[in-house]
C-alpha positions in Angstrom: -37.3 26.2 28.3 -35.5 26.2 25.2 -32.3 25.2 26.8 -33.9 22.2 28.1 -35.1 21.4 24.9 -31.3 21.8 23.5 -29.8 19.2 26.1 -32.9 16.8 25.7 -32.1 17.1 21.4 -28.4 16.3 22.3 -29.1 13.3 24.5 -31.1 11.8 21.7 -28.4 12.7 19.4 -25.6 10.6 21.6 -28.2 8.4 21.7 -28.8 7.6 18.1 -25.2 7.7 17.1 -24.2 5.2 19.9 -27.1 2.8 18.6 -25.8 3.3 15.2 -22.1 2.3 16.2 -22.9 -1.1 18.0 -25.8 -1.8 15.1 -22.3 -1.5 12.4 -20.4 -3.7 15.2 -22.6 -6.1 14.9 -23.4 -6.5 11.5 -19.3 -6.5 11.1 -19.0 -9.4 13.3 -22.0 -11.1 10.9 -20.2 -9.9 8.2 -23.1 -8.4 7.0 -21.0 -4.7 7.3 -17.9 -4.6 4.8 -17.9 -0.9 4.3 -18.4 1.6 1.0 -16.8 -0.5 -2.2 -13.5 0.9 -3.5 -13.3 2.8 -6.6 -11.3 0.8 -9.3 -10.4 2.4 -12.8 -9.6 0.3 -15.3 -6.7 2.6 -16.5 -5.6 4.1 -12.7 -1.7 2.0 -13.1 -1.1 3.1 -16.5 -2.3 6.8 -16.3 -0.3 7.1 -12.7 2.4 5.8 -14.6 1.9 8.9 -17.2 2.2 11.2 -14.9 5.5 9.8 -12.6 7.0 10.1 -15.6 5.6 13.8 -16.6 4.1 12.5 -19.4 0.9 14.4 -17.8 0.4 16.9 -15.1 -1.9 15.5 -11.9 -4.7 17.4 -13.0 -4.9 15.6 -16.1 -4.7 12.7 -14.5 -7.4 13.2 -11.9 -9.6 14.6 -14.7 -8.7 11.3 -17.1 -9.5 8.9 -14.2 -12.6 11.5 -12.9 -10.8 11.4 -9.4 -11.0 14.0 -7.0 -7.6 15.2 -6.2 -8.3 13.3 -2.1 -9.2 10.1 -3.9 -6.0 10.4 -6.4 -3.3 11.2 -3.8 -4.7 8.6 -1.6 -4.6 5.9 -3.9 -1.4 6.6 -5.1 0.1 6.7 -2.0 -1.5 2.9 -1.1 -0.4 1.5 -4.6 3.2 2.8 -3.5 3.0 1.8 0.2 2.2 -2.1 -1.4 
Protein backbone atom coordinates (compact mmCIF):
# COMPACT_ATOMS: atom_id res chain seq x y z
CA UNK A 1 0.00 0.00 0.00
CA UNK A 2 2.43 2.46 0.93
CA UNK A 3 4.54 1.81 -2.07
CA UNK A 4 1.64 2.54 -4.29
CA UNK A 5 1.08 5.60 -2.54
CA UNK A 6 5.03 6.46 -3.12
CA UNK A 7 4.80 5.99 -7.10
CA UNK A 8 1.35 7.73 -7.25
CA UNK A 9 3.19 11.00 -5.11
CA UNK A 10 6.07 10.76 -7.73
CA UNK A 11 3.78 10.76 -10.80
CA UNK A 12 2.18 13.90 -9.45
CA UNK A 13 5.49 15.28 -8.77
CA UNK A 14 6.72 14.74 -12.68
CA UNK A 15 3.64 15.93 -13.18
CA UNK A 16 3.69 19.28 -11.55
CA UNK A 17 7.20 20.05 -12.47
CA UNK A 18 6.58 19.36 -16.24
CA UNK A 19 3.39 21.78 -16.03
CA UNK A 20 5.59 24.23 -14.36
CA UNK A 21 8.34 24.05 -17.29
CA UNK A 22 5.94 24.66 -20.35
CA UNK A 23 3.83 27.34 -17.99
CA UNK A 24 7.76 29.35 -17.84
CA UNK A 25 8.07 28.43 -21.78
CA UNK A 26 5.35 30.10 -22.38
CA UNK A 27 5.29 33.05 -20.49
CA UNK A 28 9.13 33.47 -22.06
CA UNK A 29 7.85 33.38 -25.45
CA UNK A 30 5.09 36.30 -24.11
CA UNK A 31 7.81 37.81 -22.53
CA UNK A 32 6.03 37.82 -19.55
CA UNK A 33 9.20 35.40 -17.93
CA UNK A 34 12.58 37.31 -17.85
CA UNK A 35 13.99 35.52 -14.93
CA UNK A 36 15.30 36.73 -11.15
CA UNK A 37 16.80 40.51 -11.58
CA UNK A 38 20.64 40.79 -11.28
CA UNK A 39 22.23 42.10 -8.41
CA UNK A 40 24.02 45.44 -9.20
CA UNK A 41 26.26 47.34 -6.58
CA UNK A 42 26.88 50.56 -7.02
CA UNK A 43 30.59 50.21 -5.97
CA UNK A 44 31.20 46.29 -7.39
CA UNK A 45 34.03 47.84 -10.39
CA UNK A 46 35.81 49.94 -8.04
CA UNK A 47 36.00 47.52 -4.95
CA UNK A 48 37.02 44.49 -7.53
CA UNK A 49 39.43 46.89 -8.61
CA UNK A 50 40.71 47.06 -4.78
CA UNK A 51 41.22 43.89 -4.47
CA UNK A 52 43.11 42.86 -8.16
CA UNK A 53 45.40 45.09 -6.97
CA UNK A 54 45.66 43.68 -3.16
CA UNK A 55 44.51 46.67 -1.93
CA UNK A 56 41.94 44.26 -0.05
CA UNK A 57 41.69 40.60 0.56
CA UNK A 58 38.30 38.85 -1.18
CA UNK A 59 36.71 38.53 1.94
CA UNK A 60 36.72 42.15 2.35
CA UNK A 61 35.49 42.58 -0.67
CA UNK A 62 32.56 40.22 -0.48
CA UNK A 63 31.78 41.60 2.91
CA UNK A 64 31.98 45.46 1.46
CA UNK A 65 29.79 44.58 -1.44
CA UNK A 66 27.49 41.97 0.98
CA UNK A 67 28.20 39.24 -1.72
CA UNK A 68 28.32 35.75 -1.06
CA UNK A 69 31.61 34.44 -2.09
CA UNK A 70 29.28 32.25 -5.40
CA UNK A 71 27.80 35.60 -6.31
CA UNK A 72 31.40 37.46 -6.13
CA UNK A 73 33.49 34.94 -8.16
CA UNK A 74 30.73 34.71 -10.60
CA UNK A 75 30.51 38.17 -11.37
CA UNK A 76 33.90 38.72 -11.52
CA UNK A 77 34.58 36.17 -13.79
CA UNK A 78 31.47 37.70 -16.37
CA UNK A 79 32.94 41.38 -15.90
CA UNK A 80 36.40 39.77 -17.13
CA UNK A 81 34.92 37.40 -19.77
CA UNK A 82 33.17 40.91 -21.37
Amino acid sequence: MLTIFGAVAELEREYILLRQQEGIAIAKEQGKYKGRKPIVHPEFDKVVTRWKSGDMTAVEAMQRLNMKSSTFYRKVRNLFQQ
